[in-house]
C-alpha positions as CSV (number, residue, x, y, z in Angstrom):
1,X,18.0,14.6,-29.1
2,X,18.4,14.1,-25.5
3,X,16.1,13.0,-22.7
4,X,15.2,16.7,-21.3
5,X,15.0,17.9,-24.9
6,X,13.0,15.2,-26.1
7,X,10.5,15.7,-22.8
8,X,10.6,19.4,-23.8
9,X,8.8,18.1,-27.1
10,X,6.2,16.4,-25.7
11,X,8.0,12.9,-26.7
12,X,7.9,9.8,-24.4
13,X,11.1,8.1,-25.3
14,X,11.5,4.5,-24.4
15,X,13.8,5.2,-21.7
16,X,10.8,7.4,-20.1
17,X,8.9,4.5,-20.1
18,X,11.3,2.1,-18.2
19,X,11.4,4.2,-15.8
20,X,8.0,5.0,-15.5
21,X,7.4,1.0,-15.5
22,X,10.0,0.4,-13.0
23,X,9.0,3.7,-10.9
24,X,4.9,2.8,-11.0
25,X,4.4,6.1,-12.6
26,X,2.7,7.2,-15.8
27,X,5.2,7.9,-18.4
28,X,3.8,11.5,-19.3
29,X,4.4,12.1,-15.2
30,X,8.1,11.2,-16.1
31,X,8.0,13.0,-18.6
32,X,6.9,16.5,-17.3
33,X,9.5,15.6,-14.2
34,X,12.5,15.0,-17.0
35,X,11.3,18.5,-19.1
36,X,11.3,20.4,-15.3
37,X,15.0,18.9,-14.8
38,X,13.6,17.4,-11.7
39,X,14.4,13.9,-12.9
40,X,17.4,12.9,-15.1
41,X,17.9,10.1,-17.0
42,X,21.5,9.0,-17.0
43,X,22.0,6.7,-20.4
44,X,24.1,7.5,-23.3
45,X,23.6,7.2,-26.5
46,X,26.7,4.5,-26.8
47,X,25.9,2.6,-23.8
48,X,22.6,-0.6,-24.0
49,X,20.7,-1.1,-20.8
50,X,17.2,-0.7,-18.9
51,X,17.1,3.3,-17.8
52,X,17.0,4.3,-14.5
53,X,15.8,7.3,-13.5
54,X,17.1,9.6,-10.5
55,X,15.0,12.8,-9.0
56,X,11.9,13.6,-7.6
57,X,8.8,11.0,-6.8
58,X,11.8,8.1,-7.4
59,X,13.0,6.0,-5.1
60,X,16.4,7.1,-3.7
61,X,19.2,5.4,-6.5
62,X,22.3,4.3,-5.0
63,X,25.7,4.4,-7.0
64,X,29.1,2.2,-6.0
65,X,32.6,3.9,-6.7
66,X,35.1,1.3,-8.1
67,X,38.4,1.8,-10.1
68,X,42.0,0.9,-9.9
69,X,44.7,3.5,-9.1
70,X,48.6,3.6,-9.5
71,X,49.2,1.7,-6.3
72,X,46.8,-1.0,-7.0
73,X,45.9,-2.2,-10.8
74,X,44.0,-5.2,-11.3
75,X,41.4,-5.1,-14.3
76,X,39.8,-8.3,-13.2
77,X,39.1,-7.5,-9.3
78,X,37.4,-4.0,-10.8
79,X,35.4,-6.5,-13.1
80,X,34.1,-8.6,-10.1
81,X,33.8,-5.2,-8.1
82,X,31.3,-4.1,-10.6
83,X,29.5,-7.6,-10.6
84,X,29.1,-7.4,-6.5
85,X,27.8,-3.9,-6.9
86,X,25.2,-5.0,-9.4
87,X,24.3,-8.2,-7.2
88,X,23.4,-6.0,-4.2
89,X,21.6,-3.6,-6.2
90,X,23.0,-0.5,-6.9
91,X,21.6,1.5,-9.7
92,X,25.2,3.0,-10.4
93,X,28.5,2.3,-10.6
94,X,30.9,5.0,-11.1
95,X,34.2,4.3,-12.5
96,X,37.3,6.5,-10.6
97,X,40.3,4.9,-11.9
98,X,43.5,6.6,-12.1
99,X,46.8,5.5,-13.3
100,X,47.3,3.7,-16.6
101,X,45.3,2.1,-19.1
102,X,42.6,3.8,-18.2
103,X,40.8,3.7,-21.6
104,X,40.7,-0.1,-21.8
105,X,39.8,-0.4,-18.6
106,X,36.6,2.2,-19.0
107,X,35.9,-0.2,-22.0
108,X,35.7,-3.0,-20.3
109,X,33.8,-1.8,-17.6
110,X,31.4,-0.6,-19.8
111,X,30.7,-3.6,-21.8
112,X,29.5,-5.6,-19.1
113,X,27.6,-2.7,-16.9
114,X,23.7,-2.8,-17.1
115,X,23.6,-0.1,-15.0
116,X,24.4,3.5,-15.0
117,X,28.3,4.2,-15.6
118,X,29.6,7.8,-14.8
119,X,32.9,8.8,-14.5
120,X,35.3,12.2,-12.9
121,X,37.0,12.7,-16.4
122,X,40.2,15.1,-14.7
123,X,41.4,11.8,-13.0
124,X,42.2,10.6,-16.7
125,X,43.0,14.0,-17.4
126,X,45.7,14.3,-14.8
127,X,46.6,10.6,-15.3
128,X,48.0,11.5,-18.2
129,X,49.5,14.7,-17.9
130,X,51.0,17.0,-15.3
131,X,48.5,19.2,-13.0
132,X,50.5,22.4,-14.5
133,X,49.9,21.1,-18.2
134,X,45.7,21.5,-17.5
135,X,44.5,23.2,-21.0
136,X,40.8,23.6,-22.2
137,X,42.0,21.4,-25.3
138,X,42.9,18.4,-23.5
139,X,40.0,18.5,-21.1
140,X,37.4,18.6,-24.1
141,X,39.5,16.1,-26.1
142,X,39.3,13.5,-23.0
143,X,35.6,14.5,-22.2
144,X,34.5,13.5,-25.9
145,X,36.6,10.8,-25.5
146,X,34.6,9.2,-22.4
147,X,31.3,10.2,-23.9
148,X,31.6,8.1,-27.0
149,X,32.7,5.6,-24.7
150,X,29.7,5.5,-23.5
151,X,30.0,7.0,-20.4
152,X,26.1,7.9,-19.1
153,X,27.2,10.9,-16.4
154,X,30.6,12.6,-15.8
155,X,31.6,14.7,-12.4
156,X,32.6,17.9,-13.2
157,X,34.0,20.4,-11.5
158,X,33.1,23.5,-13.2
159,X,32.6,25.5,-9.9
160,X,35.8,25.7,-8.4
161,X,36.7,29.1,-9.9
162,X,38.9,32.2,-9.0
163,X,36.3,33.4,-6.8
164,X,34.9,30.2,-5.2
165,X,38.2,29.7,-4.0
166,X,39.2,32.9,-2.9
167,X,35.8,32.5,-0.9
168,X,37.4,28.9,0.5
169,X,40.6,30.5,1.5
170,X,39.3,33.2,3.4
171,X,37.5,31.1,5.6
172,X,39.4,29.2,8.0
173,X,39.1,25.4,7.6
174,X,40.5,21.9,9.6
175,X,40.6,20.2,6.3
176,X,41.0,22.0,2.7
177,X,39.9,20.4,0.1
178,X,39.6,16.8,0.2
179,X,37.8,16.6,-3.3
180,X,41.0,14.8,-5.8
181,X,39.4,17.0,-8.8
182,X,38.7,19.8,-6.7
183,X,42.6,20.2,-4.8
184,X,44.1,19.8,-8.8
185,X,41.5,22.2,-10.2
186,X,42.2,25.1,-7.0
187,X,46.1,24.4,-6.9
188,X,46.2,24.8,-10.9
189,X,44.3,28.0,-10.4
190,X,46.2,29.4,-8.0
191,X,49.6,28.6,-8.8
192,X,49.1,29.9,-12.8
193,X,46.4,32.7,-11.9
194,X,44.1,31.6,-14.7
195,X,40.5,30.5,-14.6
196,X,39.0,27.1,-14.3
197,X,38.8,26.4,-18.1
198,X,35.7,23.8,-17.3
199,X,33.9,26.9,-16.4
200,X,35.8,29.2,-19.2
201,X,34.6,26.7,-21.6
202,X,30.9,25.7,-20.1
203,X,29.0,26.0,-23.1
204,X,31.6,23.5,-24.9
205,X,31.8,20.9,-22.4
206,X,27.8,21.1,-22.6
207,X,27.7,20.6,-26.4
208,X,30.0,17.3,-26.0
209,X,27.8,16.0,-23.6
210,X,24.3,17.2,-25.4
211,X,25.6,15.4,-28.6
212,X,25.6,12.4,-26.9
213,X,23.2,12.6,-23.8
214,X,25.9,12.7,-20.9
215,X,24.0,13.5,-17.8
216,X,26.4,16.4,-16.7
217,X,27.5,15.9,-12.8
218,X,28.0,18.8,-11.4
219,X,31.0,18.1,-8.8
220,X,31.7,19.6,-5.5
221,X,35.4,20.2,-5.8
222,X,35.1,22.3,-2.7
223,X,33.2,20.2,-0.5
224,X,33.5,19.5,3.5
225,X,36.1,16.7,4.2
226,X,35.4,17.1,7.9
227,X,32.3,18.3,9.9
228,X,33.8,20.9,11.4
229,X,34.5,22.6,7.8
230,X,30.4,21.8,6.7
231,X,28.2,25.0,5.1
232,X,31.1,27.6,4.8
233,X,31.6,30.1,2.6
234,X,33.5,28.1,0.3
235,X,30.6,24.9,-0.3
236,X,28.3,27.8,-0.7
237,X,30.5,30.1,-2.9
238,X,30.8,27.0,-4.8
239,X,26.8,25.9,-4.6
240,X,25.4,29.6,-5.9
241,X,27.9,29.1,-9.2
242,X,26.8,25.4,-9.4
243,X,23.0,27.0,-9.7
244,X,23.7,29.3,-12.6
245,X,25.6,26.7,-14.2
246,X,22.4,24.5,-13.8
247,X,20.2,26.8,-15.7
248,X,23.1,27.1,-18.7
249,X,23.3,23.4,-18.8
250,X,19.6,23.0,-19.5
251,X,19.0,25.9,-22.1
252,X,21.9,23.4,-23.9
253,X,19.7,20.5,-23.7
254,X,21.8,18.6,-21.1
255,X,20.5,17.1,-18.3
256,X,21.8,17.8,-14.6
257,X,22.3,16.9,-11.6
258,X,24.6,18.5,-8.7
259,X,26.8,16.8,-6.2
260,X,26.3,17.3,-2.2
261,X,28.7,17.5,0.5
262,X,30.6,14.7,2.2
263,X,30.8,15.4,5.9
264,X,28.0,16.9,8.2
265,X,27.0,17.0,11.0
266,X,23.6,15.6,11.6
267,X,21.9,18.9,12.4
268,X,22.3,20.7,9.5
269,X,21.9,17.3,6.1
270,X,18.4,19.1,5.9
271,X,19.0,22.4,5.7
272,X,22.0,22.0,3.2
273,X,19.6,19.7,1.0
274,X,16.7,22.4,1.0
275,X,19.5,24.7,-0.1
276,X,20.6,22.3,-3.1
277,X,17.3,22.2,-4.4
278,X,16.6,26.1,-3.7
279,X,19.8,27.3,-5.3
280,X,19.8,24.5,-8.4
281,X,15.9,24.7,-9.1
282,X,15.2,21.7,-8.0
283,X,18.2,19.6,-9.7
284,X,18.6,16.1,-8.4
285,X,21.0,16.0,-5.7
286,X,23.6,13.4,-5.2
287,X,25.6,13.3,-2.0
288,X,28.8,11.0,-0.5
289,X,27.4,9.5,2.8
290,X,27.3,12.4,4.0
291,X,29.3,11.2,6.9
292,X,28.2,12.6,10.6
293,X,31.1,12.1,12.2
294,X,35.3,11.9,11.6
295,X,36.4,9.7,14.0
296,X,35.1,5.6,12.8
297,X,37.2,4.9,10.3
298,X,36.9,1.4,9.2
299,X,32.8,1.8,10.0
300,X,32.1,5.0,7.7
301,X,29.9,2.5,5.9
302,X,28.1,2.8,9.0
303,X,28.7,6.8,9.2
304,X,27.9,7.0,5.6
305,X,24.3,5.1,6.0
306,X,23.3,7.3,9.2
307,X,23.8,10.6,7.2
308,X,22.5,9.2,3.8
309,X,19.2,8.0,5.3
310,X,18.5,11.7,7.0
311,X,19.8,13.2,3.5
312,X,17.7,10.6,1.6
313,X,14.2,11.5,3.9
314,X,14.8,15.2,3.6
315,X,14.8,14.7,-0.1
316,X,18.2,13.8,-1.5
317,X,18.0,11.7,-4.6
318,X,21.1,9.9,-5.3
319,X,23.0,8.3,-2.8
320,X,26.8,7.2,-3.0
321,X,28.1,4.2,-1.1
322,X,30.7,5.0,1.6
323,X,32.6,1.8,2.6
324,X,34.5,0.4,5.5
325,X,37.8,1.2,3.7
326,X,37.1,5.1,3.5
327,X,40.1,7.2,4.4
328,X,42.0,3.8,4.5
329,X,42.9,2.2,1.7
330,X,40.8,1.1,-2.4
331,X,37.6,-1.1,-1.1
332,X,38.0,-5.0,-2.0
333,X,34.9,-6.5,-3.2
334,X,33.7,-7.6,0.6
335,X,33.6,-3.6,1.1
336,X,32.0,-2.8,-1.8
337,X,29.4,-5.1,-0.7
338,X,28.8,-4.0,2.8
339,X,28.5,-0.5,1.2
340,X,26.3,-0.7,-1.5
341,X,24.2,-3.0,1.4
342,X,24.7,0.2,3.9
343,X,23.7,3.0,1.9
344,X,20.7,0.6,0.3
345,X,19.7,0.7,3.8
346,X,19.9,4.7,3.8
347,X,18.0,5.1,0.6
348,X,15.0,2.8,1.7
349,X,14.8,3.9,5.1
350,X,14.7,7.8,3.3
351,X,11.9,6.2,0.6
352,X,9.6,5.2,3.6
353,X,9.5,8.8,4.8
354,X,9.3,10.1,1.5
355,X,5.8,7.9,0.7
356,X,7.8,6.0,-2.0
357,X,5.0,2.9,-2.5
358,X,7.4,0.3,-4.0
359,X,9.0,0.9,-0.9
360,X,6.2,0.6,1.5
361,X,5.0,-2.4,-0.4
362,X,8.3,-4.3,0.1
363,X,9.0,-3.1,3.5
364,X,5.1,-4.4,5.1
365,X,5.7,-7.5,2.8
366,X,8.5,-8.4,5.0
367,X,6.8,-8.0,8.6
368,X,3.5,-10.3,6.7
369,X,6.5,-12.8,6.2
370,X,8.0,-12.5,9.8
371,X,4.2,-12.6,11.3
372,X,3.7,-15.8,9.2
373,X,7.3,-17.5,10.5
374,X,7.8,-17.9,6.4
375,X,11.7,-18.2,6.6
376,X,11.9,-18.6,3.1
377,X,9.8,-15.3,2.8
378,X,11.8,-13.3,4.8
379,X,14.9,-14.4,2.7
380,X,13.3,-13.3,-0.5
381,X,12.7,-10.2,1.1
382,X,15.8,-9.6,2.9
383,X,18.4,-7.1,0.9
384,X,21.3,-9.8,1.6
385,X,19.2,-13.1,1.0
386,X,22.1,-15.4,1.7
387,X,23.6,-13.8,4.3
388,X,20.1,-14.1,6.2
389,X,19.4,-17.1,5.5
390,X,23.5,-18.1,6.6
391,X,22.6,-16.8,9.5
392,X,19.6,-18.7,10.4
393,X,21.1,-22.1,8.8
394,X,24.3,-21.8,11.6
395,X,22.5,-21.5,14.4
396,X,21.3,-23.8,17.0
397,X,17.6,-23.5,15.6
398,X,18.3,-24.0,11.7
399,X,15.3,-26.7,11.3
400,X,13.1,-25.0,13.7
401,X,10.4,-22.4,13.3
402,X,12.1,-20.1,15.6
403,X,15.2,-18.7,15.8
404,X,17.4,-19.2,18.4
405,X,17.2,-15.4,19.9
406,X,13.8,-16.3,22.0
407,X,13.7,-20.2,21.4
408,X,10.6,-21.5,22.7
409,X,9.5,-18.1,24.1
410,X,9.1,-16.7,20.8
411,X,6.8,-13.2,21.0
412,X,5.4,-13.6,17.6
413,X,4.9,-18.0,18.2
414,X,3.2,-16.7,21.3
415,X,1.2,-14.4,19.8
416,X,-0.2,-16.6,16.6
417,X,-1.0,-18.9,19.2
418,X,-3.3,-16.5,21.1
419,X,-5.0,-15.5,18.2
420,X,-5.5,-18.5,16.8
421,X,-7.1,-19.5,20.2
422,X,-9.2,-16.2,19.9
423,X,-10.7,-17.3,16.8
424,X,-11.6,-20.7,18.1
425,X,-13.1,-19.2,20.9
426,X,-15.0,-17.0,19.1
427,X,-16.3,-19.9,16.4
428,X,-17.4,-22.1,19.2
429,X,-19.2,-19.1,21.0
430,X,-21.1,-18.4,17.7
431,X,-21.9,-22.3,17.2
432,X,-23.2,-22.4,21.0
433,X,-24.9,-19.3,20.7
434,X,-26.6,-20.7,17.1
435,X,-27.7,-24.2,18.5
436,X,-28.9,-22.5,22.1
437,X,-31.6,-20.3,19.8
């Protein structure tokens, strides 16, 4: 039984109730959220650790992508990849590795992650065969393959079909298709005239992944790569089959969620969020960046975290990391940090809008901890606790109460000071006032 079918029962599974712990909800409300599709539960049947939950009323999850490729192949920097990403709190880490070996290194991967794993199961796919050799068979063998794996979600792109991409090509754009799954899924099409057999075969691929509770990822193979291409005919062509595909995958008893654009402008991340949630009946929606501009690489983690925290406040559930080495090259492990750090930064600054109370509870604990000068607070609180307390050790005020920013003119040193004068005042006021009557 899986998490929506179960929830559909009336049953409160255990992973129902982590999340409901970890959330501050009631498990029955995670529950009824889970039966509506609104939340999902990543967490296959294969695969040991403490759910996390992604959808409506949660705080906004985070994932890091990591994974070698055929240039660069190193099973122990992917290991330590996954370890930063953990350490700096993403919920997620998805595993994109193309190449060789990909098995063993999926294995691995997933015997140390105690967090949500998901994976894009054509890069294996077209790892190991040519793009012109694509055949239903070989998708489903290497999709059942991942899932008793372990794998808790999987990106696919069942909605780059004949007419999705017919609706793509007759729309002029600066970019294509920058989605990896998406360009082999439309070139295959249009170069053998057949039909997408991810979409041929929906109803298969959903009893793999019901057997054993894969959170299916609905993919956006046809997604903006620049702004300039963002809410055309081809996203949306794509986004309307992504919707009917949503309500098949739940009458299967999988859960969903659907994948979001990658670049857009600033002025229309709400709109294309309300249409997500519109079109896919409120599915939770997971989105790169999106980026709001084309023109910083080396600083799309920066990008990345401007869009994400609009996408995030507007109601966008799932977040995924952009880091400084987008476009440029596969992220070390210092970018995977600064971009799982970034986008963390997105998602809270999107839960504060959103009323999330964890969130508001940590974010006012901090300011009680700057008012207080409690440096050791602050570091607690801080998202990066050794990188702020680095900071504060190198400087020129490390054994003071200050920082050396405003030194001895400190606003909030001031301040205490003047209220704690206040008070005074107003005791020995009282006392004089007391021992005059």
């Amino acid at each position: 039984m899986t998490q929506i079918e179960a929830a559909r029962r009336g049953i409160i599974t255990r992973q129902m109730n982590e999340v409901a712990e970890d959330e501050g909800l009631a498990p029955a409300e995670i529950r009824e959220l889970v039966a509506s599709g609104a939340v999902v539960i990543p967490h296959n049947h294969h695969h040991d650790f403490r759910a996390i939950g992604i959808g409506k009323r949660l705080r906004t999850k985070v994932n890091a992508n990591i994974g070698a490729s055929n240039f660069h192949q190193l099973l122990s920097e992917e290991i330590e990849k996954l370890y930063t990403a953990v350490r700096f709190g993403s919920d997620s880490v998805m595993d994109l590795s193309t190449g060789s070996d990909l098995d063993q290194i999926r294995v691995e991967i997933l015997s140390r992650c105690p967090v949500i794993l998901g994976t894009v199961p054509i890069y294996q796919v077209a790892s190991e065969r040519s793009i012109m050799d694509l055949d239903a068979p070989f998708f489903l063998e290497v999709i059942e393959r991942q899932a008793r794996q372990g794998v808790d979600y999987m990106t696919l792109h069942c909605g780059v079909t004949k007419e999705s991409v017919s609706k793509l090509r007759g729309h002029h754009r600066i970019e294509g298709i920058v989605s990896r799954g998406g360009a082999i899924l439309a070139s295959w099409i249009e170069r053998t005239g057949k039909e997408n057999p991810l979409y041929e075969h929906f109803d298969e691929v959903c009893a793999i992944l019901r057997e054993h509770d894969v959170t299916i990822s609905l993919g956006d193979g046809l997604r903006p790569g620049a702004t300039g291409d963002a809410t055309d005919r081809g996203q949306l062509a794509e986004l309307l089959i992504l919707g009917e595909l949503t309500e098949r995958a739940r009458a299967n008893g999988v859960q969903v969620m659907i994948e979001g654009p990658g670049h857009v402008p600033l002025d229309q991340i709400e709109a294309n969020v309300k249409l997500e949630k519109r079109v896919c009946g409120e599915a939770p929606f997971y989105v790169l960046g999106p980026l709001t501009c084309d023109v910083a690489p080396g600083y799309d983690h920066i990008t990345g975290a401007i869009g994400g925290a609009i996408a995030s406040a507007a109601g966008t559930d799932f977040l995924c990391y952009v880091t400084p080495a987008e476009h440029l090259r596969l992220p070390d492990i210092n970018d995977v940090r600064e971009g799982v750090i970034a986008t963390r930064i997105a998602a809270h600054s999107g839960d504060l809008v959103k009323g999330v109370r964890a969130a508001k509870l940590w974010n006012d604990q901090m300011s009680r901890y700057r008012k207080a000068l409690n440096w050791e607070g602050m570091y607690a609180m801080a998202m990066d606790p050794d990188k702020a307390r680095r900071y504060k050790e190198e400087s020129e005020a490390a054994g003071s109460n200050v920082c050396s920013m405003c030194g001895s003119l400190c606003s909030i040193n001031v301040d205490n000071a003047a209220l704690k004068f206040a008070r005074r005042k107003a005791v020995d006021e009282t006392e004089l006032h007391a021992a005059a009557s």
